[in-house]
N, C-alpha and C positions, 0 to 999 in steps of 0.2 A: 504494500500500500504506500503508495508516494506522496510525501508529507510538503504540500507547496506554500505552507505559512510564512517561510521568509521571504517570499514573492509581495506578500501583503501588508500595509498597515498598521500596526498595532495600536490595540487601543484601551485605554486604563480608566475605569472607571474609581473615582475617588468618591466617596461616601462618609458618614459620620453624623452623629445627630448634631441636631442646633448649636452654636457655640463653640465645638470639637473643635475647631482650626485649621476647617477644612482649606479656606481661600487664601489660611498665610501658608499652606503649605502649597498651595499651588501656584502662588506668587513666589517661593523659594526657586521652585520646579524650573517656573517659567526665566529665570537669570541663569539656567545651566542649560548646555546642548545636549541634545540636537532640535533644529528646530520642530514646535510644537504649535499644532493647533488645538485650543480647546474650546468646547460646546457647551454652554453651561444657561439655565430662565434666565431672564433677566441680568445680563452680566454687568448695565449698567449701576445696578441697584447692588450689586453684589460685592461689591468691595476692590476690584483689583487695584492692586498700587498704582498710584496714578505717577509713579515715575516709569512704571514699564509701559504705559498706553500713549504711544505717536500720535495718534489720531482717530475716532469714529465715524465709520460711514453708514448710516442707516446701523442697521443688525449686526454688523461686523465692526471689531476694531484690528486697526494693527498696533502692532506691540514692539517696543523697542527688539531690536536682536531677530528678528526677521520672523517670529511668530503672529499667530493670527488667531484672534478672539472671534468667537461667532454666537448667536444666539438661537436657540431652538424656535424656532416658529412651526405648528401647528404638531411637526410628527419632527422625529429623527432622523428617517431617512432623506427628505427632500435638505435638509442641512446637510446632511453628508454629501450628496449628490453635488448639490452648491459651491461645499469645498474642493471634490474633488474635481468635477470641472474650470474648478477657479484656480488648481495647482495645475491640471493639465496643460490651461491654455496658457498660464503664465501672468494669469493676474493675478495671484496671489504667492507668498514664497514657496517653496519645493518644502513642506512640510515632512517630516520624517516618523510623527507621533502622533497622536489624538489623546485627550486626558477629557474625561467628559466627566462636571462635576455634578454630583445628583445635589438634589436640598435636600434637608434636615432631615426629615421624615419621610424620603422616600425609600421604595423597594425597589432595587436595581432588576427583580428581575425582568422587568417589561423592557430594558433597553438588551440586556441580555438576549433576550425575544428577539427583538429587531435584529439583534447582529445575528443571529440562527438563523432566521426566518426566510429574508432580505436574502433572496438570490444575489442581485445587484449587489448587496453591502458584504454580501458572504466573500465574494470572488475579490475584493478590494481590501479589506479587513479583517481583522481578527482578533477577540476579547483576551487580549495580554494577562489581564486579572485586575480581582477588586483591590483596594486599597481602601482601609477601613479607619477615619481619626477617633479617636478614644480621650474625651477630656481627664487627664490624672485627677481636679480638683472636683468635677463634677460626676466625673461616671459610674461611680456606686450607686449616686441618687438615678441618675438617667435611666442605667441598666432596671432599678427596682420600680420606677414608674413607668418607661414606657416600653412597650414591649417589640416596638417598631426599633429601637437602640441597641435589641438584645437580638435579634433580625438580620443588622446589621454587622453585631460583630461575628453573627454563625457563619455569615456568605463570604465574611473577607479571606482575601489569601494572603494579605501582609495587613497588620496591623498599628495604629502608630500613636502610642500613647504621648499626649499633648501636654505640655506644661509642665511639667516634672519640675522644673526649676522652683514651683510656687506650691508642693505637693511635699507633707512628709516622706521619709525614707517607706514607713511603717504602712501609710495608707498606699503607696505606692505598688510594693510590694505585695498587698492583699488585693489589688486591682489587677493586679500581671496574674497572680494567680488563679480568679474569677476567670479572665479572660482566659488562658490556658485551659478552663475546664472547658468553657462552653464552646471555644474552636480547639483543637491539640495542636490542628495541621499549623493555623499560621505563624508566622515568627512573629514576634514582637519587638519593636524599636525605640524607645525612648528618644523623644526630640524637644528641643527648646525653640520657642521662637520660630516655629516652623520649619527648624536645618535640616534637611533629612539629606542621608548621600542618597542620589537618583538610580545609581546602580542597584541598591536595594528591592526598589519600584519598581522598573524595566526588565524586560526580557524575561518575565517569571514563566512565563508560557502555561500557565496554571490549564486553561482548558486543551492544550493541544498536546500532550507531552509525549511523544516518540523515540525519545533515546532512553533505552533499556538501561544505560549508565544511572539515569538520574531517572527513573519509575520508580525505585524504591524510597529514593529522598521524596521524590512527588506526593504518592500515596500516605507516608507515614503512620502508618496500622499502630506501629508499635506506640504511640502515644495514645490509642483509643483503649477505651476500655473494653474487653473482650467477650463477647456475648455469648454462650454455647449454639452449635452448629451442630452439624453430623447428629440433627435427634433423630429416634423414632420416626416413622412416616404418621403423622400428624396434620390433619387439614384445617387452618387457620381460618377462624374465625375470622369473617369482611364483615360484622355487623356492628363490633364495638374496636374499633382498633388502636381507640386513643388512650390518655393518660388522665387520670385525675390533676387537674391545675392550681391545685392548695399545697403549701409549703414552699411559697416566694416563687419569683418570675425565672429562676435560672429550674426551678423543677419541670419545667415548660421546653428545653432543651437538652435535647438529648444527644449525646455523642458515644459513639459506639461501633465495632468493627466487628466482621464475621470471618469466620475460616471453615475453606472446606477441604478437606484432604485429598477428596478422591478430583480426578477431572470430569467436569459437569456436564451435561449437555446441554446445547445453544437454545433449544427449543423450551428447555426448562427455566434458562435462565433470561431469555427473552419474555416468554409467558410470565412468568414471575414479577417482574421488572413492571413490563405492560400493565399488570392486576394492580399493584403497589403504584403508580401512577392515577389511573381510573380512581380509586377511589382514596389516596391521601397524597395528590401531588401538593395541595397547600401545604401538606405537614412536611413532606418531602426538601428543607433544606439545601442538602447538599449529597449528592455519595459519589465515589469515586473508588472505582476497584480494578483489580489485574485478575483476568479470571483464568485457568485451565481448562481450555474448552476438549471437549474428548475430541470433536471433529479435526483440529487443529492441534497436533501435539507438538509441542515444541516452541509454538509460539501463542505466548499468551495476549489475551484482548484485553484493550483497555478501555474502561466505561467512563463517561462521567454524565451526571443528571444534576439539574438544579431546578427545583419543582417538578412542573411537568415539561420542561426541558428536556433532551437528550441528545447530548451529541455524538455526532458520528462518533460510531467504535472506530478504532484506530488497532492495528495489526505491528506483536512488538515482533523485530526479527530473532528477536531470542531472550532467556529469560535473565531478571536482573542481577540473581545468582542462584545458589543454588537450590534455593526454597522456591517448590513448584506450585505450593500452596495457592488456592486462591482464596483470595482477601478481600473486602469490602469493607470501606470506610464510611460511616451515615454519620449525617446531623443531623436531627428532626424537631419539629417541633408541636408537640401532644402528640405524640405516636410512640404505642409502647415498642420497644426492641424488642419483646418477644415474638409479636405480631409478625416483625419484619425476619426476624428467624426462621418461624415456623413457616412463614409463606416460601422463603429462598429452598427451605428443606424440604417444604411439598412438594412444592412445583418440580424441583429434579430429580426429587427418588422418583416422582411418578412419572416422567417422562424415560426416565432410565430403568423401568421395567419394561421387561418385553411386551 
């Protein structure tokens, strides 16, 4: 399977609730190369420093250092469309990035949508990974009241706690650990003032991942906590499949991995997958797994879904080492892990009987 994502775009979406520090870090962003276009409501109401912005033309501005501001009108694609006709023809600079800044409270994954969806935007781009800001002074309280905050830090794939300079050691610390539970996968960065080094940010390739070298770093199983698999053949209840939501807003996500031992078949693991879509792709977070397909031995498939998302499997040319296990990583949110066990274990012992 030939992997043509360096041909394309990337494109980073930056998130964070209200406050988080989203705009000073994308005003750090935009003082460092390469050049960057970014897409963000309202950019004039939004804050950028007004020592990086040359000039406004209508909806677009330009930006010192040859970057280009634009603002969303109506949908996301006809903005894209706009920019990229506007670097083709040469009126605008030879952008090399896209950083699209969501608001406060929104869910990234309707722009995710778009970049899937969008023949057009697919063949041109491709979703680099989220980038999640976490205020150190506020985000205990954020995390426990709103639950769109807690959302936010499940879907990111780098995370960047804000403020630190104006945060004790003590609260500090117990917010890195919060956030460790409710994502394992992302890193976490401590920034001041907005500094973040951009190599951090870029090139994560979180949705696209093809080198067998770095699958194992990608997926990171071994930070999830480990759900039993390989049960009895047992058919999973689709009537109740959620969680009790009492005992605070982080009992509300769940982070959890599966292992199977034996090589599964595609039909099970498809059917499975399809069922756990159909009826909890809202709860459905994030997963991402390297599975042993029996059809395919030797080379494992790599999955990933975010709700009812799914992106193409990707085909690895060999495995990342010697563990042929297949694995699956879930975030979810009110969706018990059992649920999600006993359906992966239904679906392929019963597909895997004669």
């Amino acid at each position: 399977m030939t992997d043509t994502v360096d041909a394309r775009i990337p494109i980073t979406l930056l998130t964070g609730f209200l406050g988080s520090g989203k705009t000073t870090v994308l005003n750090s962003l935009l003082r460092a190369p390469p050049l960057t276009a970014v897409i963000m409501n309202e950019f004039g109401s939004i804050g950028l420093d007004h020592q990086l912005v040359d000039n406004i033309q209508g909806t677009m501005a330009l930006l010192s250092g040859g970057c280009v501001c634009c603002e969303i009108q109506g949908s996301l694609v006809p903005t894209l469309k706009n920019l990229w006709m506007g670097r083709r023809d040469g009126k605008i600079p030879p952008y090399e990035r896209i950083i699209i800044e969501t608001t406060g409270i929104a869910d990234p994954t309707p722009i995710m949508e778009t970049l899937l969806r969008s023949d057009w935007v697919a063949k041109r781009h491709y979703l680099d990974g989220v980038v999640t800001t976490v205020d150190a002074v506020f985000g205990n309280q954020q995390l426990d009241q709103h639950f769109e905050a807690l959302r936010q830090v499940a879907g990111a794939d780098r995370l960047l706690l804000t403020k630190t300079d104006l945060a004790d050691v003590a609260s500090i610390q117990q917010l890195e650990s919060r956030l460790a539970q409710l994502n394992p996968s992302a890193a976490i960065s401590h920034i001041q003032h907005g500094n973040v080094d951009p190599d951090s940010l870029f090139k994560l390739r979180a949705y696209h991942q093809s080198e067998p070298a770095k699958a194992k770093q990608w997926l990171a199983a071994e930070h999830f906590r480990l759900v039993s698999a390989n049960l009895p053949l047992k058919q999973p209840s689709i009537l109740n499949p959620s969680v009790p939501t009492h005992g605070g807003t982080d009992q509300r996500i769940r982070s959890f991995s599966l292992t199977f031992d034996e090589a599964l078949p595609w039909a099970g693991v498809s059917e499975a997958l399809d069922t756990l879509v159909e009826f909890c792709s809202a709860r459905l977070l994030r997963m991402k797994a390297i599975v042993n397909v029996q059809e395919y031995p030797g080379r494992p498939i790599v999955l990933h879904a975010v709700q009812h998302l799914f992106y193409p499997s990707v085909e690895l040319p060999a495995w990342p080492d010697d563990d042929q296990r297949s694995r699956f990583v879930f975030i979810t949110s009110d969706l018990d892990e059992d649920f999600v066990s006993n359906l992966l274990t239904s679906f392929t012992q019963t597909v895997s009987k004669p």
